[in-house]
BADREN-571537 format. One record per residue (C-alpha): chain; residue number from 1; x, y, z. Coordinates in nm, 2 decimals. Each point is the difference from the previous one (the first is absolute). Layout:
% BADREN-571537
{atom A; NUM; {X; Y; Z}}
...
//
This chain:
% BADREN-571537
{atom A; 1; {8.60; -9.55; 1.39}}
{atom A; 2; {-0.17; -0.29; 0.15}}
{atom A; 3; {-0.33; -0.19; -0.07}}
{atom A; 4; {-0.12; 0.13; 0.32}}
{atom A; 5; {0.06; 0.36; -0.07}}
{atom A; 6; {-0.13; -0.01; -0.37}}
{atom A; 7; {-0.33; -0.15; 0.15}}
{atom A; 8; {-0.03; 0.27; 0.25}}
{atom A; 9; {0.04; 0.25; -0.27}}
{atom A; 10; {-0.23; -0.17; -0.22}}
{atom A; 11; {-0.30; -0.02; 0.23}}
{atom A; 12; {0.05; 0.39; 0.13}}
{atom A; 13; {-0.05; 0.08; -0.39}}
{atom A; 14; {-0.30; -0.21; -0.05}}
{atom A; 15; {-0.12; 0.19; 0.36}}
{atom A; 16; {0.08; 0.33; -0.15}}
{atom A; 17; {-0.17; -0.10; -0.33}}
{atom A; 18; {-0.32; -0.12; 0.17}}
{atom A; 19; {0.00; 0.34; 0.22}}
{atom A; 20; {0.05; 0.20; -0.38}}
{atom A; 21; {-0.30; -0.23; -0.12}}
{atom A; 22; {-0.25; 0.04; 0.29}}
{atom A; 23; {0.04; 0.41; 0.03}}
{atom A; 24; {-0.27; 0.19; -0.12}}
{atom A; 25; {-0.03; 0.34; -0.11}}
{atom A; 26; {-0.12; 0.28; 0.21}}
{atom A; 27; {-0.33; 0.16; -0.19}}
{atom A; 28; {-0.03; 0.37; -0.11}}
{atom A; 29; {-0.09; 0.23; 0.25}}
{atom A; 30; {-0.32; 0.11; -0.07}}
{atom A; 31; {-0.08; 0.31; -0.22}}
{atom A; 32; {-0.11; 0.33; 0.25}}
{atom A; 33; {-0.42; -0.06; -0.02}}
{atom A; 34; {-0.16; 0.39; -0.07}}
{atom A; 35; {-0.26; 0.05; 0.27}}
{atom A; 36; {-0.31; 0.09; -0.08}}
{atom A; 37; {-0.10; 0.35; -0.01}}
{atom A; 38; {-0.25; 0.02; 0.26}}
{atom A; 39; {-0.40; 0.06; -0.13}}
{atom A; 40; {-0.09; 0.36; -0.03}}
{atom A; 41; {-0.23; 0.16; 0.28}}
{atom A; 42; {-0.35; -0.08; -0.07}}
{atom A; 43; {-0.18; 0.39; -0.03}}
{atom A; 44; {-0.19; 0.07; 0.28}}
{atom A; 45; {-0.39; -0.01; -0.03}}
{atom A; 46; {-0.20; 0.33; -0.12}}
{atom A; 47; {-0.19; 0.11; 0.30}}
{atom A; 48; {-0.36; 0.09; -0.06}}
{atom A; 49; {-0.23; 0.15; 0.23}}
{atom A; 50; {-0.38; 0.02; 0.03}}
{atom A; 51; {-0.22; 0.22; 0.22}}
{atom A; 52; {-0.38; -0.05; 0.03}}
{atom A; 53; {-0.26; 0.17; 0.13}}
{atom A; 54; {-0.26; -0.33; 0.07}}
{atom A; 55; {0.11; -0.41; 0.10}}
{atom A; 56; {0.13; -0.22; -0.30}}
{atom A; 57; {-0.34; -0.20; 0.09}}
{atom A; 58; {-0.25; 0.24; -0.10}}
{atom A; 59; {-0.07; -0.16; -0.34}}
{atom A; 60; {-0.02; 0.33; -0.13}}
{atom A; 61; {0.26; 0.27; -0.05}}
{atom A; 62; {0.34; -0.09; 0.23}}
{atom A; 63; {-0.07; -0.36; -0.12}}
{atom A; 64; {0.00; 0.13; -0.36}}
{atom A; 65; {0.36; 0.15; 0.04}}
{atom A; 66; {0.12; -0.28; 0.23}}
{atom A; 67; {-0.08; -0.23; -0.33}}
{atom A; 68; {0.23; 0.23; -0.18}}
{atom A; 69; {0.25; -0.03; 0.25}}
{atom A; 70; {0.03; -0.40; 0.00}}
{atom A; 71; {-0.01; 0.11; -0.40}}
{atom A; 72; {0.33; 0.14; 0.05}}
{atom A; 73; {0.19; -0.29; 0.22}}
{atom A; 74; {-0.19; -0.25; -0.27}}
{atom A; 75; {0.18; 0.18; -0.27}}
{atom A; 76; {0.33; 0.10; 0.18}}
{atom A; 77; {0.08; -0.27; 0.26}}
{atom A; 78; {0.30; 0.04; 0.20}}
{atom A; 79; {0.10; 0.36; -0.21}}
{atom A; 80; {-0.26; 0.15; 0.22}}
{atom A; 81; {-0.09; 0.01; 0.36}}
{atom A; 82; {-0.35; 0.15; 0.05}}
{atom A; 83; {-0.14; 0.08; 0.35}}
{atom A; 84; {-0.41; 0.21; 0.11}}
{atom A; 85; {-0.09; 0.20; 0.26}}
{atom A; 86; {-0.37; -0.04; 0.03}}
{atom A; 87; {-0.30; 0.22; 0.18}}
{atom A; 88; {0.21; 0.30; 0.00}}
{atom A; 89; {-0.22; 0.30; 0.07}}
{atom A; 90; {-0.01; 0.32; -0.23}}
{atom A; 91; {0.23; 0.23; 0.13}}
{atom A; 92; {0.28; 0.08; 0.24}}
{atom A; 93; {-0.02; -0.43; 0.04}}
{atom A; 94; {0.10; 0.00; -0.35}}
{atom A; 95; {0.27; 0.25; 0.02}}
{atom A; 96; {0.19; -0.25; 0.23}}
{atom A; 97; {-0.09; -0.31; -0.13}}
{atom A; 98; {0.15; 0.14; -0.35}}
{atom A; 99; {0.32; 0.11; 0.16}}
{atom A; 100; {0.06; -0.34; 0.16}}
{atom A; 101; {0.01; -0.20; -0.29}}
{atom A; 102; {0.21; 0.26; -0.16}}
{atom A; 103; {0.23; -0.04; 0.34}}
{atom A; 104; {0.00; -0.35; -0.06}}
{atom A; 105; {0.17; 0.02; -0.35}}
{atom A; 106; {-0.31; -0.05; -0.21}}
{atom A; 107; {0.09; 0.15; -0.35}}
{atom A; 108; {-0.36; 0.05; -0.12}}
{atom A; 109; {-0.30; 0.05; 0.18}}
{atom A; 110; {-0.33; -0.04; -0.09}}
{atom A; 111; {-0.29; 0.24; 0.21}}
{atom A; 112; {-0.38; -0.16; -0.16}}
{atom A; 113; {-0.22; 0.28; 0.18}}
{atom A; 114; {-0.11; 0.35; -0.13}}
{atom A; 115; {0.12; 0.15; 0.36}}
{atom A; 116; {0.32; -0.14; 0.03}}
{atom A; 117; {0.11; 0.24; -0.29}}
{atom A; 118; {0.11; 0.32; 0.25}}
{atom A; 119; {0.17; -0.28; 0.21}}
{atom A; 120; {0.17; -0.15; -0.26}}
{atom A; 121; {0.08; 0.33; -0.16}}
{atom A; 122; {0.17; 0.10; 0.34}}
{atom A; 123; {0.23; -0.33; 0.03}}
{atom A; 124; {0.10; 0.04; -0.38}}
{atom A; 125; {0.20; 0.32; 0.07}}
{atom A; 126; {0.22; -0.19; 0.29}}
{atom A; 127; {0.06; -0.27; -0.24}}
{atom A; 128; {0.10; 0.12; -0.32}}
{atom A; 129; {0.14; -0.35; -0.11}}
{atom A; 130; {-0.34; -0.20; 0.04}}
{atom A; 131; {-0.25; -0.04; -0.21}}
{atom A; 132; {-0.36; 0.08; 0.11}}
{atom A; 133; {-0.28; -0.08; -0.18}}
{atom A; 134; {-0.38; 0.14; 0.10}}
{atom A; 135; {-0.30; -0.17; -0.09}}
{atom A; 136; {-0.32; 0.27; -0.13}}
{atom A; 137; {0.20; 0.35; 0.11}}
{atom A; 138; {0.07; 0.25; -0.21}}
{atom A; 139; {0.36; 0.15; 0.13}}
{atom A; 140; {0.33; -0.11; -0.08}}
{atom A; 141; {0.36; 0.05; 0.07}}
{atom A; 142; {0.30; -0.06; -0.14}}
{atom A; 143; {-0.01; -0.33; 0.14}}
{atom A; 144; {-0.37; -0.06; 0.07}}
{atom A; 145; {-0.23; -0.10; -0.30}}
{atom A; 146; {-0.36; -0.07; -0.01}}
{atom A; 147; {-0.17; -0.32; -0.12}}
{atom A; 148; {-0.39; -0.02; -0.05}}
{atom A; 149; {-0.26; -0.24; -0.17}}
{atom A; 150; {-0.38; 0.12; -0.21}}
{atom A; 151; {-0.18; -0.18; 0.24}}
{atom A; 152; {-0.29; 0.24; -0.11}}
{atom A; 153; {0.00; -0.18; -0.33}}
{atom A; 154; {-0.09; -0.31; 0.20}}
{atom A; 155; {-0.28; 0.20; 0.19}}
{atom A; 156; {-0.18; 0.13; -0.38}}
{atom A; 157; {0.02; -0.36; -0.07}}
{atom A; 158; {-0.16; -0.11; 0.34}}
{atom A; 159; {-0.25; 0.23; -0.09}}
{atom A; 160; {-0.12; -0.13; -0.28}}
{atom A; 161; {-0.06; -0.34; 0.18}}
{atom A; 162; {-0.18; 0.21; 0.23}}
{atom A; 163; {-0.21; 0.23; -0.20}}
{atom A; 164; {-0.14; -0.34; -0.14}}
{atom A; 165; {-0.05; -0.16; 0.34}}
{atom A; 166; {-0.14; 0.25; 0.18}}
{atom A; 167; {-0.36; -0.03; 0.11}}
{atom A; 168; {-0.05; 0.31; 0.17}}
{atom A; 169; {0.21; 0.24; -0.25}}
{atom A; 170; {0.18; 0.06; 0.32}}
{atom A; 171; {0.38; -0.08; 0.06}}
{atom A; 172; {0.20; 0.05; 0.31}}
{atom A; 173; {0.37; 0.08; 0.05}}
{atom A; 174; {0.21; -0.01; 0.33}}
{atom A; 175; {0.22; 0.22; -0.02}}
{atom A; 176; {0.39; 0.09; 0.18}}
{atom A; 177; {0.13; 0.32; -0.02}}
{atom A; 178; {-0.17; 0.29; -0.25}}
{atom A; 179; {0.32; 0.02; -0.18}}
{atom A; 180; {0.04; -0.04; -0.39}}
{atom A; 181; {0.08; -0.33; 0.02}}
{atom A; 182; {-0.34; -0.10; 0.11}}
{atom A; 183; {-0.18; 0.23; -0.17}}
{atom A; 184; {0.10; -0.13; -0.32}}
{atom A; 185; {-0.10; -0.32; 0.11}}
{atom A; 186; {-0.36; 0.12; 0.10}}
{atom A; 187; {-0.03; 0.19; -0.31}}
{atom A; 188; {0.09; -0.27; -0.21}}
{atom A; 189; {-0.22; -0.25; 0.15}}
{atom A; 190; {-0.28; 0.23; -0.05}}
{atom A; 191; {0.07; 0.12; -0.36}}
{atom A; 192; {0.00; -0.40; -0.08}}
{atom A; 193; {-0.31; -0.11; 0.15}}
{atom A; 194; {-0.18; 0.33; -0.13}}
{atom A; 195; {0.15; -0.12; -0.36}}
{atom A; 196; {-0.24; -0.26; -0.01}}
{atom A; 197; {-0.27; 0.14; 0.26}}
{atom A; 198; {-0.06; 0.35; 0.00}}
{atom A; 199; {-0.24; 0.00; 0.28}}
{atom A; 200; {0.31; -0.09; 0.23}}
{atom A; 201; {0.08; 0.20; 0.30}}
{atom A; 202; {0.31; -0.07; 0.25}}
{atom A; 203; {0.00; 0.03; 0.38}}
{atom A; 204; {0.35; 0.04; 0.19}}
{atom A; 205; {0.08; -0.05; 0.39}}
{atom A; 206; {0.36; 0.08; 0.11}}
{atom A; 207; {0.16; -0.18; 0.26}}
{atom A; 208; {0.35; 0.18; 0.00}}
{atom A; 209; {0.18; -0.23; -0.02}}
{atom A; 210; {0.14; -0.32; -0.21}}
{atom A; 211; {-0.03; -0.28; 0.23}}
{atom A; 212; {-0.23; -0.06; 0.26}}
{atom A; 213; {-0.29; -0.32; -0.05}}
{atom A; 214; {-0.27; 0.11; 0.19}}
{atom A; 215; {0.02; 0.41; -0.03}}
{atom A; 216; {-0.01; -0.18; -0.41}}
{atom A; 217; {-0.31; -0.27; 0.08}}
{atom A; 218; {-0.21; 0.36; 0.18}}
{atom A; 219; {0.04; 0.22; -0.28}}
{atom A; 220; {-0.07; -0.29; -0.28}}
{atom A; 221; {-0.27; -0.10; 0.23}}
{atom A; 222; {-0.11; 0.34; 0.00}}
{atom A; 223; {0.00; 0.07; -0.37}}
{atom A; 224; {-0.21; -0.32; -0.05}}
{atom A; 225; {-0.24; 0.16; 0.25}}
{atom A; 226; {-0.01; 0.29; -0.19}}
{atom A; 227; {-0.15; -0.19; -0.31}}
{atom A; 228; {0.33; -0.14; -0.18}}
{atom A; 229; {0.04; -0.33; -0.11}}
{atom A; 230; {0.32; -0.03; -0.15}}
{atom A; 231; {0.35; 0.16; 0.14}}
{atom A; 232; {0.33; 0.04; -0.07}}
{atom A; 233; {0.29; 0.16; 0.26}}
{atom A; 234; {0.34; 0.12; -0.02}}
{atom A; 235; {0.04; -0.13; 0.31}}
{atom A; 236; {0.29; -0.29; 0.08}}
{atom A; 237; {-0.25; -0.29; 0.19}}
{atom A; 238; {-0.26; -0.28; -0.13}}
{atom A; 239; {-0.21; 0.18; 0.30}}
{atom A; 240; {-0.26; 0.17; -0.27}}
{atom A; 241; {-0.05; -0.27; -0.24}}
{atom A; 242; {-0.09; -0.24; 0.26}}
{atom A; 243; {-0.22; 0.28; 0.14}}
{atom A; 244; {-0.20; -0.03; -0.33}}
{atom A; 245; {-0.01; -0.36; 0.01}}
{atom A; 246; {-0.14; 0.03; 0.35}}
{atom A; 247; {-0.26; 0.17; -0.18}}
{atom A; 248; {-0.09; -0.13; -0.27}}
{atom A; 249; {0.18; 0.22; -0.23}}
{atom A; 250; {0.30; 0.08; -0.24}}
{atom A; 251; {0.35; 0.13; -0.01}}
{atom A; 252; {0.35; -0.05; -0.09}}
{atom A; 253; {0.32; -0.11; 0.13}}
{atom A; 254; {0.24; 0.28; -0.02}}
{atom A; 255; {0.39; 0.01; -0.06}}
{atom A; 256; {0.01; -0.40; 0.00}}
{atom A; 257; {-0.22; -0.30; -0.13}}
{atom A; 258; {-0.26; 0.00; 0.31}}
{atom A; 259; {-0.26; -0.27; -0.13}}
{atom A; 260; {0.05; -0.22; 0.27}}
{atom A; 261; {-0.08; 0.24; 0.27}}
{atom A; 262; {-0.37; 0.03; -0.10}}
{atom A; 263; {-0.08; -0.23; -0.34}}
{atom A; 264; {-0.34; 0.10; 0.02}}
{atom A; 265; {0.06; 0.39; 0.00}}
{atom A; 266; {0.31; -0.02; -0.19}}
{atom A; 267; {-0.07; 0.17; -0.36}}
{atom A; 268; {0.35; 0.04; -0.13}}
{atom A; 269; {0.38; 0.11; 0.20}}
{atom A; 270; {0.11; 0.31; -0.07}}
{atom A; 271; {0.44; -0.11; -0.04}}
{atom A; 272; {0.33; 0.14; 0.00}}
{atom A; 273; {0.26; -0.18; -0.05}}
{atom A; 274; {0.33; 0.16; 0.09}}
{atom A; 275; {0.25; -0.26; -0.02}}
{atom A; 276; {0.15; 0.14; -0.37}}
{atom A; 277; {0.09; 0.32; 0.15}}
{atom A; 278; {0.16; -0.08; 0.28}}
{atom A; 279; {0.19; -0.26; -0.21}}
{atom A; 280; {0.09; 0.28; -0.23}}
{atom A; 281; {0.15; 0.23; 0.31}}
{atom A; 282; {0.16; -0.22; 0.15}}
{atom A; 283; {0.23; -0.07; -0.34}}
{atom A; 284; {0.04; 0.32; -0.03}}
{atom A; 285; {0.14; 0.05; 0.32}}
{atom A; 286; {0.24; -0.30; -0.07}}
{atom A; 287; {0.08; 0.14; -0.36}}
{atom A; 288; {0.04; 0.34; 0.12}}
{atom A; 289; {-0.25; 0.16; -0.23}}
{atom A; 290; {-0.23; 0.08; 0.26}}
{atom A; 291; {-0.10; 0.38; -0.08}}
{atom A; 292; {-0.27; 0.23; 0.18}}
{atom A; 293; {-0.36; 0.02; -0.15}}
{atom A; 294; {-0.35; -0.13; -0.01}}
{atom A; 295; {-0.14; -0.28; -0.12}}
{atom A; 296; {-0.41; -0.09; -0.04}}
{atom A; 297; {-0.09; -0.31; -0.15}}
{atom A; 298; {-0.33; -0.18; -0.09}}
{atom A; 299; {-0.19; -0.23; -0.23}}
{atom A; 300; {0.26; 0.06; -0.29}}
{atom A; 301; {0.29; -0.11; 0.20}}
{atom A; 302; {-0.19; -0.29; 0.20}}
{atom A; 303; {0.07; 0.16; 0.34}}
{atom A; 304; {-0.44; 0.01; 0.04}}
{atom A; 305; {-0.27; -0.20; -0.10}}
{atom A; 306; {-0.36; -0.10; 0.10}}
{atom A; 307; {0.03; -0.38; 0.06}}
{atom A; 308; {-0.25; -0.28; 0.10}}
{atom A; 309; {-0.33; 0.18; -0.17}}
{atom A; 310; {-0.30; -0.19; 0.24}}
{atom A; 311; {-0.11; -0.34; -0.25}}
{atom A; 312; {-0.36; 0.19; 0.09}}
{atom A; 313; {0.10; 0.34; -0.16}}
{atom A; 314; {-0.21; 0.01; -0.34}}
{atom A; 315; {0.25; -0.12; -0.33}}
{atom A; 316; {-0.08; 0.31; -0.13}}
{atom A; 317; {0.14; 0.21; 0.25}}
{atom A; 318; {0.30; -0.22; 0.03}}
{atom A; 319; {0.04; 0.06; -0.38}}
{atom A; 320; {0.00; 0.38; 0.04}}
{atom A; 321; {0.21; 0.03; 0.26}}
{atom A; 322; {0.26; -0.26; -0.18}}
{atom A; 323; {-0.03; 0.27; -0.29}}
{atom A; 324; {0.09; 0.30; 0.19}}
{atom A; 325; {0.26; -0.17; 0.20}}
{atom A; 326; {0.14; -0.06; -0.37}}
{atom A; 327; {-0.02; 0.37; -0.08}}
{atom A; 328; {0.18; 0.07; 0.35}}
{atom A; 329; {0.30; -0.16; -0.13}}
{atom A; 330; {-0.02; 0.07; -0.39}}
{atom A; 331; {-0.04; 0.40; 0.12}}
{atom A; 332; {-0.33; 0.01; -0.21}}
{atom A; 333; {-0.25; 0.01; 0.31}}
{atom A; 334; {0.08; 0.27; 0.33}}
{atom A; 335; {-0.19; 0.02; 0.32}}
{atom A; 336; {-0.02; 0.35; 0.03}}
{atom A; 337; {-0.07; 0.14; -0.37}}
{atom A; 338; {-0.16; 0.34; 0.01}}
{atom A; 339; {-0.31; 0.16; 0.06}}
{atom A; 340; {0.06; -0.08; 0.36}}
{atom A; 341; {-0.25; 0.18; 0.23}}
{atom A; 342; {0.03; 0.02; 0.35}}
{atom A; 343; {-0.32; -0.04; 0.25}}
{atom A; 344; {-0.05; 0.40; 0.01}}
{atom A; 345; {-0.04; 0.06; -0.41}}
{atom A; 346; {0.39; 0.11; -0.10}}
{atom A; 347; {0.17; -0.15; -0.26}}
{atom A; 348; {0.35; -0.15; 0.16}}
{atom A; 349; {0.08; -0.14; -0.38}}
{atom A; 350; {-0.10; 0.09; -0.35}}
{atom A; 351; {-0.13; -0.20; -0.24}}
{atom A; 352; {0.27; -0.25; -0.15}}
{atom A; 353; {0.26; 0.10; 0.22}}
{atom A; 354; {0.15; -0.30; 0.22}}
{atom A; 355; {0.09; 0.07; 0.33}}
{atom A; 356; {0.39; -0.02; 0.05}}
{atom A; 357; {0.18; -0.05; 0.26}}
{atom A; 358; {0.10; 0.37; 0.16}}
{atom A; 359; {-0.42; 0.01; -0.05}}
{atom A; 360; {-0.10; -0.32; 0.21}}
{atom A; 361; {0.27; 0.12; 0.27}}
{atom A; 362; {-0.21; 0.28; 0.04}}
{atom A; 363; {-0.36; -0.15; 0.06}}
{atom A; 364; {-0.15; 0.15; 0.26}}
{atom A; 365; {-0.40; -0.01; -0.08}}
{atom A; 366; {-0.26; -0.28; -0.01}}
{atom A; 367; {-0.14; -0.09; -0.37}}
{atom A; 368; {-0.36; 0.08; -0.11}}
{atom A; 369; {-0.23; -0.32; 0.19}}
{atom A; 370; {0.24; 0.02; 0.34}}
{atom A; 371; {-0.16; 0.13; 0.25}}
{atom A; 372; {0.11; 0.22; 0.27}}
{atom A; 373; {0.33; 0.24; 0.04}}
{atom A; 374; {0.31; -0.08; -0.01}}
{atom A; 375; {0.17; 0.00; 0.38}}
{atom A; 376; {0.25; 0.30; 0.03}}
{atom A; 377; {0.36; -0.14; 0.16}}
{atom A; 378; {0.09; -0.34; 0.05}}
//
């Protein structure tokens, strides 16, 4: 072999070394990566429903529930989806209005006026798998339950402040409707001011209806002409306490805290507050242990209370009424504690009894010290 051809050979080794030297190994193919399993549905909101009967605005009643209401989305957030209807009349308005939201996929409903109850009653049977709730009735349905508050424990206690206040032994009361509900209320108010002045005497006017300022301001106005100097109502607007201040003379908010309205007038604020029950409904709907009933809360359960006692309201009387908003919720102290005696001389409770519930949903008469007769009908 010659020089020439070993060198050849020589240098296409070193090539083929330098090419073995310079190769570099492919990598792995990378491992399969698992997807994800893709996030869950988030559950669709409970829809909640309210109807009522006056504007969210009117400081009094619709407001009361509307303050529930935000309770619920404050305590629920997105789980819920709550919506109103407000100013729906009493009646065949009602009836619609209540199907709608039923129509609309709304899985409770809430009705807060005694006349929606024979609407509400009606929708229930169409819907058997919505809740309906009724605030003050008395009929239910399998899926229809009633939900109420003492607010006549408020009024005894608002009568004490005004037993004590009063200059002419002569209180005034606007009323709504002459339905049990508001009797109680009247009753109450004057069982409490005549616990502490016996020479009281109450005056009603009915205005037939729940919301309407200056039908309100005319009968408080007339009441004060009539000799009264401090009122309550159990209707939902600031129309008579500002009336009184107008006047020169006393009354209470009703439903909500009303100082502002009239400072000068304002002796204490008859409250509900219904924001734990419609909390508790609404888990119960989303828990599924939502069952059919009644339910009437008061002082013992927080739902009332009289709030924001006037600074110019004797201590004393502050004192007293602090002690038998104490019994309220102890169970040691009951507005309506027999003998009751109504404004015509019958007994309507014994001595010692307390007036329980199938009894107060049956008051149909004025206490001894009202004057007047009850109005027949609605």
């Amino acid at each position: 072999m010659t020089d020439l051809s070993k060198r050849s050979l020589l240098v296409l080794a070193a090539t083929a070394a330098l090419v073995a030297c310079g190769k570099k190994e492919e990598p792995p193919a990378p491992a399969a990566v698992a997807s994800a399993p893709a996030p869950a549905p988030k559950p669709a909101p409970l829809k909640a429903a309210w109807v009522y009967v006056g504007p969210v605005g009117d400081a009094g009643w619709t407001y009361a529930h509307d303050q529930g209401r935000k309770a619920v989305e404050a305590e629920y957030g997105d789980k819920v989806a709550t919506t109103f209807v407000e100013k729906v009349p009493e009646g065949a308005d009602a009836e619609r209005v209540i199907r709608d939201l039923a129509t609309q996929g709304n899985k409770i409903i809430f009705a807060t006026s005694f006349g929606f109850m024979e609407p509400m009653l009606k929708v229930a049977a169409e819907f058997p798998d919505v809740k309906f709730e009724h605030a003050t009735g008395y009929k239910t349905a399998d899926n229809m339950r009633l939900y109420d508050a003492k607010f006549f424990e408020d009024a005894y206690l608002a009568g004490v402040v005004a037993g004590k206040m009063s200059k002419t032994n002569t209180l005034g009361f606007v009323g709504s409707f002459p339905i049990p509900e508001v009797l109680r209320n009247i009753n109450a108010f004057t069982l409490g001011a005549q616990s502490v002045n016996p020479k009281i005497k109450t005056k009603v006017v009915w205005v037939n209806t729940w919301f309407d300022p200056p039908k309100e301001a005319d009968a408080a106005q007339s009441l004060i002409n009539g000799g009264a100097d401090v009122l309550l109502q159990n209707t939902d607007s600031t129309a008579v306490l500002q009336t009184a201040e107008k006047n020169g003379k006393y009354a209470f908010g009703w439903d909500s805290d009303m100082s502002a309205f009239a400072p000068k007038a304002h002796l204490a604020s008859c409250v509900v507050d219904w924001g734990p029950y419609y909390k508790q409904a609404i888990k119960e709907v989303m828990d599924g242990s939502w069952k059919t009933g009644r339910t009437v809360w008061g002082h013992k359960e927080g739902q009332n209370a009289l709030v924001k006692v006037a600074d110019f309201v004797p201590a004393e009387v502050k004192a007293q009424v602090e002690t038998l908003s104490a019994g309220l919720k102890d169970g040691s102290f009951a507005a309506f504690k027999g003998p009751v005696v109504d404004n015509t001389g019958k007994e309507r409770l014994a001595k010692d009894v307390v007036g329980d519930q199938a009894w107060l949903d049956k008051i149909d008469f004025y206490v001894k010290g009202v004057e007047g007769k009850v109005p027949s009908g609605k």
